[in-house]
C-alpha positions in Angstrom: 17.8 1.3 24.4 16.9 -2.1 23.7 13.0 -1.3 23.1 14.4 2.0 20.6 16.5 -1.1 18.6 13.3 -2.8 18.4 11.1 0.0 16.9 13.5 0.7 14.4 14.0 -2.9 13.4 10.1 -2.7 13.1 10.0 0.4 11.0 13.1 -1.2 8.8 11.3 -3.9 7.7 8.0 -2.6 6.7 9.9 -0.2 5.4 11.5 -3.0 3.0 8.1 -4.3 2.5 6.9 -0.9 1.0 10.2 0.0 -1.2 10.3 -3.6 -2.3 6.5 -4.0 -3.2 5.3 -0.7 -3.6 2.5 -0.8 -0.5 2.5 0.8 2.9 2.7 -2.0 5.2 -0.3 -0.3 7.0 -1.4 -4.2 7.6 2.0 -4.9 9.8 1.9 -1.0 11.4 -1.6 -1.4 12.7 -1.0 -4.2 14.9 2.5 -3.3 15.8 0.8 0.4 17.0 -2.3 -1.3 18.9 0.7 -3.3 21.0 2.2 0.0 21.8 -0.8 1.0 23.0 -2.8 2.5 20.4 -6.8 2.7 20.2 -7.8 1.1 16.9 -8.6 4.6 15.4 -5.9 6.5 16.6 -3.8 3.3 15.2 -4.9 3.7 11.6 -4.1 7.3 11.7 -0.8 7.2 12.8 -0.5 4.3 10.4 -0.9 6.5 7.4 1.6 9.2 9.3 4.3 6.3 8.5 3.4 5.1 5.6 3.9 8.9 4.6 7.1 8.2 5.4 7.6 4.8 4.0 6.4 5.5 0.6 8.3 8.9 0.3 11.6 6.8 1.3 10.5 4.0 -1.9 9.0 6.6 -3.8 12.3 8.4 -3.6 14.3 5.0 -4.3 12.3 4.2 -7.5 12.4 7.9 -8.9 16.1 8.0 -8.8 16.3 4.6 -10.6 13.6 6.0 -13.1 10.5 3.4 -12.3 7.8 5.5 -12.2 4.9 6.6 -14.9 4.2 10.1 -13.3 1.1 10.3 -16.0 -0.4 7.6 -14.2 0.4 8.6 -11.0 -1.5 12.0 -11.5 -4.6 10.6 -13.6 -5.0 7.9 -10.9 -4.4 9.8 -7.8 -7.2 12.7 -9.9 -9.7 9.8 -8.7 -8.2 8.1 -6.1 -8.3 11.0 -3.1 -12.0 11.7 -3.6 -13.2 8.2 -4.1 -11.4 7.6 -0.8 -13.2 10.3 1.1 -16.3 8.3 -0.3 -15.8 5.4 0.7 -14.8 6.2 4.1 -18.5 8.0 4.5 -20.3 4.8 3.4 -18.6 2.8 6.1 -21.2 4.4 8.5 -23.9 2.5 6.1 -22.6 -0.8 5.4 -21.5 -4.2 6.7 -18.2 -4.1 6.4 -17.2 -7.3 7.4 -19.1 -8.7 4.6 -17.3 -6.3 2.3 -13.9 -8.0 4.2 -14.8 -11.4 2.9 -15.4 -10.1 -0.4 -12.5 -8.1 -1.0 -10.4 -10.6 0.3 -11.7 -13.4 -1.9 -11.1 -10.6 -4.7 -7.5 -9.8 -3.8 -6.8 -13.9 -3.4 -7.7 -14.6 -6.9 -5.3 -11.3 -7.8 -2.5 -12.8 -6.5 -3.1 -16.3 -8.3 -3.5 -14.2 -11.5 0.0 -11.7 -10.9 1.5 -15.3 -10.6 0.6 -16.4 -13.8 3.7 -15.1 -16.3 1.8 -12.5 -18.7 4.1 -11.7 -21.1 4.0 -8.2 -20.5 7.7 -6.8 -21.3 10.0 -5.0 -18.9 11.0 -2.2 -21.0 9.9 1.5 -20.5 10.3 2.6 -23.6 7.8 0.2 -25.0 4.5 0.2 -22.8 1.6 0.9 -23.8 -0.6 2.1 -21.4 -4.8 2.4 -21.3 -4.9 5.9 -19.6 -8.5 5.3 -20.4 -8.6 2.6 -17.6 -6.1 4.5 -15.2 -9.7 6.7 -13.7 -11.0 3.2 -12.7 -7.9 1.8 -11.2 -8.1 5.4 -8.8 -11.6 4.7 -8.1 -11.1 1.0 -7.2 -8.3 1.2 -5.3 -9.4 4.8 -3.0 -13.1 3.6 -2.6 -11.3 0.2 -1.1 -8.9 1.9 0.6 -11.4 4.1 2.6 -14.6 1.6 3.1 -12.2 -1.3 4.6 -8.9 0.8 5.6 -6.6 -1.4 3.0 -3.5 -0.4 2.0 -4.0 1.3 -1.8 -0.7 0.1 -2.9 -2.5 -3.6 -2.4 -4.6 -3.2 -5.3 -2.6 -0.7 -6.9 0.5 -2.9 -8.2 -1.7 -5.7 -9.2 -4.2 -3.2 -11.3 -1.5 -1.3 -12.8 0.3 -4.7 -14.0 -3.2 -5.5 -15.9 -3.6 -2.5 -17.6 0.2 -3.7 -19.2 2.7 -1.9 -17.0 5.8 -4.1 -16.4 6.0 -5.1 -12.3 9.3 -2.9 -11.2 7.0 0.2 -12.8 3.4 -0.9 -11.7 5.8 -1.3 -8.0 7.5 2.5 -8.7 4.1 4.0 -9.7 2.5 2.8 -6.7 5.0 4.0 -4.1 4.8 7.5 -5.9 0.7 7.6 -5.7 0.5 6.2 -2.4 2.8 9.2 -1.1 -0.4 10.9 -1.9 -3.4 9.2 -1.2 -1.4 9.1 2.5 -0.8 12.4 2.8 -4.5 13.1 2.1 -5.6 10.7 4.5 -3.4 12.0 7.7 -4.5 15.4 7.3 -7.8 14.0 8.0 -7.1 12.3 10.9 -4.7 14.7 11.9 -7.4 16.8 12.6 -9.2 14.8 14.2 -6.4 14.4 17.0 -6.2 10.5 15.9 -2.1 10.8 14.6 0.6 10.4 17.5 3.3 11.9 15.7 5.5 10.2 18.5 5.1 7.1 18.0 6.0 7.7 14.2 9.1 9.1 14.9 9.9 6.1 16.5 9.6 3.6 13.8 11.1 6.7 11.2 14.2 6.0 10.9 13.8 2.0 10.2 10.8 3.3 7.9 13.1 5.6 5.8 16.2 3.2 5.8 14.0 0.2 4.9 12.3 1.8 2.0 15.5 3.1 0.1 16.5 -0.5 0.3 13.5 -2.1 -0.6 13.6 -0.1 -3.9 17.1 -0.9 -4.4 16.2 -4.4 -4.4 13.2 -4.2 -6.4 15.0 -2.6 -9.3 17.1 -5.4 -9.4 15.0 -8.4 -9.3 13.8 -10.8 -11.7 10.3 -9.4 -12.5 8.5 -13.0 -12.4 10.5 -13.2 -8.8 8.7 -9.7 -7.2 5.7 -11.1 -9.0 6.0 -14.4 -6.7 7.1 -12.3 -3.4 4.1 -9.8 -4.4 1.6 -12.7 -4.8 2.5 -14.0 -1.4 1.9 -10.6 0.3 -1.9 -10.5 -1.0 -2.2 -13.8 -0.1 -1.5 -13.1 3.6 -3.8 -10.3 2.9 -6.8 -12.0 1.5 -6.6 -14.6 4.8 -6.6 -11.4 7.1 -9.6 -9.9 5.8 -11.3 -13.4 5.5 -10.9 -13.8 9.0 -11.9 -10.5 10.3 -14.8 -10.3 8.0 -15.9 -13.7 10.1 -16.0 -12.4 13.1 -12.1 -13.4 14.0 -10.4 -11.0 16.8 -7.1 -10.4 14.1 -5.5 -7.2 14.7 
C-alpha cells in the first residue's frame, strides 16, 4: 500500500512538471524506473510509455483552455518524427557524451535567454508566427531528442518562444507535439520488448492527475513567472548532461 502511495506521488509530480511546463519529465522517470529496477534501455522506453500519458493529460488541460497553435504542432511534428529516427541511428556513430556537454552548454545559455523579458505579448489573437522556421524547430528538437534521449518538450518551449509565441502557448503547443513525437517513439521500443507497460500503470494515475493540474496552473500564471520556473528546469538540465557527458555516473 505504502510503496502504491509512493508511485503515484511520483507520477503526480512529473505529471505537474509536464502540464505546467510543457515537457515529459523523461529526466525524473528515468531514474525513478532504473530504482525500480529497470535496465537503462528498457528505462527510456517505458519512459516515453508515461510521458504518453503525461503529455496527453497536459495536452488535454491546455486544449480545453485554448493554448495550443495546432498549425505548429503539425508543421513541427511533419519534421520532428523522422529527424528523430535519424538521430537515434547516428548515436551508433558518434561520441555522445561530447554531444552531452554541448547540448547542455546550449540548453544553459537558453534558459539565461527565456529569462530575459522579450516583450513578446500574451495575446492569441495577435501572434505572428514564422511557419517558415517552425521545419527547423522539428528538426532541432527530434534530432536532439533521438541522438542524446532528451525530452523534446526541453527545446521545444524555449524554440517556439523565439520564433514569437507567447510562453502559456509555446508551453500548450509543446504538450500537444510531444503527445506525438512519444507515441512514435514507444512503438519503437515497444517492439523491441524494451516498454514494461506495468510499471507505467503504476505511476498512471499520478501521471494523469498531475498533468491536468499542471495545465491548470500554467494557464494561470504570470508569463515572466513560468518563464523563471521554466529557466530553472533547463538549468537542472544543462548540469545533468554536463555531468554525464564527463564521465559522471548520474542516472
Amino acid at each position: 500500500m505504502l510503496q502504491y502511495i509512493l508511485d503515484i506521488s511520483i507520477g503526480f509530480l512529473i505529471g505537474l512538471l509536464a502540464g505546467l511546463f510543457g515537457i515529459g519529465g523523461g529526466f525524473l522517470i528515468v531514474p525513478v524506473l532504473t530504482l525500480m529496477g529497470l535496465p537503462i534501455q528498457d528505462a527510456i522506453g517505458t519512459s516515453l510509455a508515461c510521458i504518453v500519458m503525461s503529455s496527453f493529460a497536459s495536452a488535454y488541460g491546455h486544449l480545453k483552455r485554448k493554448n495550443v497553435l495546432f498549425k505548429v504542432v503539425i508543421l513541427k511534428e511533419s519534421f520532428s518524427i523522422p529527424s528523430a529516427f535519424f538521430g537515434a541511428y547516428l548515436t551508433i556513430f558518434l561520441n555522445t557524451k561530447q554531444l552531452s556537454v554541448i547540448f547542455g552548454l546550449a540548453l544553459a545559455c537558453a534558459a539565461y535567454k527565456l529569462m530575459k523579458k522579450s516583450g513578446i505579448i500574451s495575446n492569441k489573437k495577435k501572434v505572428k508566427v514564422d511557419y517558415k522556421k517552425v521545419p527547423v524547430v522539428g528538426i532541432i528538437s527530434g534530432f536532439s531528442s533521438g541522438l542524446l534521449g532528451i525530452s523534446g518538450g526541453i527545446l521545444n518551449v524555449p524554440l517556439f518562444h523565439s520564433l514569437g509565441i507567447p510562453i502559456r502557448y509555446a508551453i500548450g503547443t509543446s504538450s500537444v507535439a510531444l503527445f506525438f513525437t512519444a507515441l512514435s517513439g514507444v512503438i519503437g521500443h515497444y517492439n523491441l520488448g524494451q516498454v514494461h507497460l506495468d510499471k507505467a500503470i503504476l505511476l498512471a494515475p499520478g501521471l494523469i492527475l498531475g498533468g491536468f493540474l499542471g495545465a491548470r496552473i500554467a494557464h494561470n500564471m504570470h508569463p515572466d513567472n513560468l518563464k523563471m520556473g521554466f529557466s530553472a528546469i533547463l538549468i537542472l538540465i544543462a548540469i545533468r548532461m554536463i555531468l554525464k557527458g564527463l564521465g559522471f555516473a548520474i542516472p
